[in-house]
PDB file as gemmi writes it, atoms N, CA and C in Angstrom:
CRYST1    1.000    1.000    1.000  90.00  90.00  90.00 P 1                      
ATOM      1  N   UNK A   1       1.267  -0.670  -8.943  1.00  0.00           N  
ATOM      2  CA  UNK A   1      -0.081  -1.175  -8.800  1.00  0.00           C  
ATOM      3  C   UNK A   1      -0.970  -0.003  -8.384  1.00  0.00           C  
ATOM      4  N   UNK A   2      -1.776   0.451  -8.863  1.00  0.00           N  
ATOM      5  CA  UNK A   2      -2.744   0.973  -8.488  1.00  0.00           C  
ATOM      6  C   UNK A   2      -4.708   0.570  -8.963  1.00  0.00           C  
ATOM      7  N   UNK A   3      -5.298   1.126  -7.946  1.00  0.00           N  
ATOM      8  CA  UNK A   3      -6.465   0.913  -8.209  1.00  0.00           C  
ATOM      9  C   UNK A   3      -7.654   1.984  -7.704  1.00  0.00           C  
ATOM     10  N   UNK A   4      -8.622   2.016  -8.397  1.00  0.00           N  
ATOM     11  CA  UNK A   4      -9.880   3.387  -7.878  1.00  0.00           C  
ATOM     12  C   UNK A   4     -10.786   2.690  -7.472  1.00  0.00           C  
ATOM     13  N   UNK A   5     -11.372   3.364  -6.401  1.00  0.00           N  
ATOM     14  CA  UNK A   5     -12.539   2.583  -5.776  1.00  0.00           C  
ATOM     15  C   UNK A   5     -13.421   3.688  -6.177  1.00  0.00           C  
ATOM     16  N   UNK A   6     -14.780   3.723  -7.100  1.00  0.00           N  
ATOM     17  CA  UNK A   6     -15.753   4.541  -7.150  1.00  0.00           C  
ATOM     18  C   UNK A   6     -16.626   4.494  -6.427  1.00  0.00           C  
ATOM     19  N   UNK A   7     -16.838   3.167  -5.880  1.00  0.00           N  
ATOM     20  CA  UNK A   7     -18.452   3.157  -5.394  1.00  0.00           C  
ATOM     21  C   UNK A   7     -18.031   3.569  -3.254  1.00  0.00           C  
ATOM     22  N   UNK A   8     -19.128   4.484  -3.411  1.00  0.00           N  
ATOM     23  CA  UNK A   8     -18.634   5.193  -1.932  1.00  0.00           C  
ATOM     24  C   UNK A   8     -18.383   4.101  -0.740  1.00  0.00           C  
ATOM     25  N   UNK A   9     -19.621   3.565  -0.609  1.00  0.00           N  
ATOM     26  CA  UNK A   9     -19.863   2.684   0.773  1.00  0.00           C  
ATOM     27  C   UNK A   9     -18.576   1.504   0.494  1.00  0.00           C  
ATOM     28  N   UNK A  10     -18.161   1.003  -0.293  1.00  0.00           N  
ATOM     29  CA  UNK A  10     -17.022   0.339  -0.482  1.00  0.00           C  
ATOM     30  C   UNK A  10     -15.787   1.327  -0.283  1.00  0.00           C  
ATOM     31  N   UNK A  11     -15.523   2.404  -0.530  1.00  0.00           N  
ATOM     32  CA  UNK A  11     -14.480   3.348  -0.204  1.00  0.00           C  
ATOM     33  C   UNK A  11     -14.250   3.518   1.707  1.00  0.00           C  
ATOM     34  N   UNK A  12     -15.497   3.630   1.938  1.00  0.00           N  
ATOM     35  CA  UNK A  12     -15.831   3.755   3.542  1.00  0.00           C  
ATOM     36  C   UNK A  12     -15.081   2.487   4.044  1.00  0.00           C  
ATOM     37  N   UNK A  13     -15.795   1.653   3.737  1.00  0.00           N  
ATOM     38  CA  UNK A  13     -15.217   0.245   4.679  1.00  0.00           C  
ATOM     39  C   UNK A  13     -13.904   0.289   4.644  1.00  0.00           C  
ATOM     40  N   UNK A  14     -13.282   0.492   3.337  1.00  0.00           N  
ATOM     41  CA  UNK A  14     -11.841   0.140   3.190  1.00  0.00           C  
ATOM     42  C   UNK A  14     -11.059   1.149   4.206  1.00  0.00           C  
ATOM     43  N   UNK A  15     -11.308   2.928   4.040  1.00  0.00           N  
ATOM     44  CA  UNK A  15     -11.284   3.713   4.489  1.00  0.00           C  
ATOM     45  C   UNK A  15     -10.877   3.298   6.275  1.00  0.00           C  
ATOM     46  N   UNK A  16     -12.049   2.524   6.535  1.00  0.00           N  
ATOM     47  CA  UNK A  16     -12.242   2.024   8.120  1.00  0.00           C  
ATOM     48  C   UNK A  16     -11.381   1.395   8.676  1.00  0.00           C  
ATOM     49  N   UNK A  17     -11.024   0.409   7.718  1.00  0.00           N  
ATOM     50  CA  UNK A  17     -10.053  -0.836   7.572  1.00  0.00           C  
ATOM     51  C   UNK A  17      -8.847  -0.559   7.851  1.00  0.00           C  
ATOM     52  N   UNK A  18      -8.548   0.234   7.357  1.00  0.00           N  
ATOM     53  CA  UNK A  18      -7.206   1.055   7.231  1.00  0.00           C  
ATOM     54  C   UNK A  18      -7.027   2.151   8.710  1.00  0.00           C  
ATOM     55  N   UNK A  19      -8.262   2.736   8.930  1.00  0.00           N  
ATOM     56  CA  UNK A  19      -7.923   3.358   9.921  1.00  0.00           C  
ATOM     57  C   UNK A  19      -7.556   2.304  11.051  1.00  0.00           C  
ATOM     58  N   UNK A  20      -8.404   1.884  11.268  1.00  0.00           N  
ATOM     59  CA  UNK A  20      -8.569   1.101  12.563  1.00  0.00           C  
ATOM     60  C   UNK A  20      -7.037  -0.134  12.874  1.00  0.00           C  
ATOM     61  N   UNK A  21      -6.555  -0.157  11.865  1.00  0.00           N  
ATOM     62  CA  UNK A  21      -5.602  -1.466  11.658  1.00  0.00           C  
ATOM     63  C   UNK A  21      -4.752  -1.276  12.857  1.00  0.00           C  
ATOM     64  N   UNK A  22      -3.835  -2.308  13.428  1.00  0.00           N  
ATOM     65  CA  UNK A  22      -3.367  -2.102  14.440  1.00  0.00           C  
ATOM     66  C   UNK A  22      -2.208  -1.476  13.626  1.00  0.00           C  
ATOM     67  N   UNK A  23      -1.571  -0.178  14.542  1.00  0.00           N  
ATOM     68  CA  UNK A  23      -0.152  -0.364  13.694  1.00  0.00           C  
ATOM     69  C   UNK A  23       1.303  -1.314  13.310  1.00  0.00           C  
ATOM     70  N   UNK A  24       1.277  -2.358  14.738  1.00  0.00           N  
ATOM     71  CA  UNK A  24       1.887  -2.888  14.865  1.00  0.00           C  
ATOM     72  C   UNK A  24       2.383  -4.061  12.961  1.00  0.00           C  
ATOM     73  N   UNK A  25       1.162  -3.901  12.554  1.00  0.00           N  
ATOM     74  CA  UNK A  25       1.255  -4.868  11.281  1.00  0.00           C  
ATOM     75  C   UNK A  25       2.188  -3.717   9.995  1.00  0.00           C  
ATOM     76  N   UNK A  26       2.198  -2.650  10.032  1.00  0.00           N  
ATOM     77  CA  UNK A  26       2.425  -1.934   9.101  1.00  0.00           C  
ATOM     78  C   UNK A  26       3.737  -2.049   9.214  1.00  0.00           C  
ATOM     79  N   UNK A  27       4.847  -1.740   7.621  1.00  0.00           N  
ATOM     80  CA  UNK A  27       6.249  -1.793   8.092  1.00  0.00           C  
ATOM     81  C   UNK A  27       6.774  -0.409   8.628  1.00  0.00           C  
ATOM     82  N   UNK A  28       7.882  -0.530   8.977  1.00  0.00           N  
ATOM     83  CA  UNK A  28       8.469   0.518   9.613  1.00  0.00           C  
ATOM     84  C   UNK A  28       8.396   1.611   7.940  1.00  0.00           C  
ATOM     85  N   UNK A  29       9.033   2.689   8.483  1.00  0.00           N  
ATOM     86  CA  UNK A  29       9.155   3.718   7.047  1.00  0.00           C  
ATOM     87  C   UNK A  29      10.623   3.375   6.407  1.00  0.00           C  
ATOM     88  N   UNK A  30      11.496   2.826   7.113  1.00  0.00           N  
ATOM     89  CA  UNK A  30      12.991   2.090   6.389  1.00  0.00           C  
ATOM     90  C   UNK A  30      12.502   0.834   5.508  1.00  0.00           C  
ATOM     91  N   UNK A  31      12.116  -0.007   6.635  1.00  0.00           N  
ATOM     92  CA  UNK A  31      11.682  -1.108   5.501  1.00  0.00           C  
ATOM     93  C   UNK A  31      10.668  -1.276   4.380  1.00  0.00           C  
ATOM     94  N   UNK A  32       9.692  -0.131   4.505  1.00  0.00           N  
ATOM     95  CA  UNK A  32       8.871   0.428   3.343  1.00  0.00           C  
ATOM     96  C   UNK A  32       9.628   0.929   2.207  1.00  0.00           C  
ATOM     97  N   UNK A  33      10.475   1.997   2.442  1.00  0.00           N  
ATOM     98  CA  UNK A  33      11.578   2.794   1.624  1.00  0.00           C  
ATOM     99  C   UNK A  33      12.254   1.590   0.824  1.00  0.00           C  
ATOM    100  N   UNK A  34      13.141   0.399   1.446  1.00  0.00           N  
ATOM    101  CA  UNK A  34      13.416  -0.753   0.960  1.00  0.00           C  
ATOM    102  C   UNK A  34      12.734  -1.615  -0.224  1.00  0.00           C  
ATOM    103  N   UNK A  35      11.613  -1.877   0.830  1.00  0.00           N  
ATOM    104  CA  UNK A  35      10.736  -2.464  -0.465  1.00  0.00           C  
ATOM    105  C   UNK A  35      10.674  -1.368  -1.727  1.00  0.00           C  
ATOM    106  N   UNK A  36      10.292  -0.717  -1.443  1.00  0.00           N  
ATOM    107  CA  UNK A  36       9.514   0.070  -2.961  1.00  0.00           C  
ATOM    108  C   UNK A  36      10.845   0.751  -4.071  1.00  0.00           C  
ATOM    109  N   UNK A  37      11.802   0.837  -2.829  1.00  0.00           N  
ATOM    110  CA  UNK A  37      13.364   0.631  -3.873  1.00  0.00           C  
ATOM    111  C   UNK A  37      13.214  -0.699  -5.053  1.00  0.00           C  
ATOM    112  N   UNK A  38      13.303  -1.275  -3.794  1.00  0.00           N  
ATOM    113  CA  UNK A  38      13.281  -3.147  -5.016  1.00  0.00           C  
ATOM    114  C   UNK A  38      12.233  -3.313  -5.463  1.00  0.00           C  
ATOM    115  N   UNK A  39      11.488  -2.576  -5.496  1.00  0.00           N  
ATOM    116  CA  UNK A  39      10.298  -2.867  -6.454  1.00  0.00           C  
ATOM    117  C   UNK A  39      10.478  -2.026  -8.142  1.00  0.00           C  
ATOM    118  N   UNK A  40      10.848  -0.931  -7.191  1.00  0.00           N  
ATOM    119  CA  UNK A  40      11.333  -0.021  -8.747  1.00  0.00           C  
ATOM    120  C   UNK A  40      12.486  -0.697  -9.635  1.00  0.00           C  
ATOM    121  N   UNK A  41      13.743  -0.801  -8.620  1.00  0.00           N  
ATOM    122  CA  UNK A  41      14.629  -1.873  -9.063  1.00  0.00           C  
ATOM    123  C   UNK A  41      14.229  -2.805 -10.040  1.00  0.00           C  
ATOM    124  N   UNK A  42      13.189  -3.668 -10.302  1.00  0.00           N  
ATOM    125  CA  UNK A  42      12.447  -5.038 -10.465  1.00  0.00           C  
ATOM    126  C   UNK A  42      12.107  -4.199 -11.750  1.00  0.00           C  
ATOM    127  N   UNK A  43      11.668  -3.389 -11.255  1.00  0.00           N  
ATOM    128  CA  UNK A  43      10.030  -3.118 -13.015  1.00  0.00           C  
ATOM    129  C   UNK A  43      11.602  -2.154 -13.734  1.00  0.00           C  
ATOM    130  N   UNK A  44      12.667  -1.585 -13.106  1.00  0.00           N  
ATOM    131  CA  UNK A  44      13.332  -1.506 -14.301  1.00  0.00           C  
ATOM    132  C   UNK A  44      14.208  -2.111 -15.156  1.00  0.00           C  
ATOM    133  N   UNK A  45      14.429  -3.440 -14.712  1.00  0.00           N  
ATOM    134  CA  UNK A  45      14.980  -4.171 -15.345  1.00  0.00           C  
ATOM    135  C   UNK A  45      14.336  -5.166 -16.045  1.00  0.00           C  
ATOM    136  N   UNK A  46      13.020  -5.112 -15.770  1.00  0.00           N  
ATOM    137  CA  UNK A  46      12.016  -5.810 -16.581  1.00  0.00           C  
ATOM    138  C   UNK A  46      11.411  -5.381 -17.669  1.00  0.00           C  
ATOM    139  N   UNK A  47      12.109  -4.290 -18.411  1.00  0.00           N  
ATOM    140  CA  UNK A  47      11.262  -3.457 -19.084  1.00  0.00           C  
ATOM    141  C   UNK A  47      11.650  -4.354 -20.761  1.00  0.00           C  
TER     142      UNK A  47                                                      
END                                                                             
């Protein structure tokens, strides 16, 4: 999935959004690594 944000002041907010987030919501870097395994996993057997 990806996506471009062109328009600036919409880049900002998101930008903000992201900074400010608590970390507590984000996954660890194992269970990130996990997911995006099984994600690759997924789209290659879906091909």
């Amino acid at each position: 999935m990806c996506f471009a944000i062109t328009e600036p002041f919409i880049l900002q907010i998101f930008q903000n959004f992201l900074t400010n987030m608590d970390p507590d919501v984000y996954y660890k870097p194992e269970e990130a690594e996990q997911i995006i395994k099984r994600m690759i996993e997924q789209l290659e057997t879906n091909k």
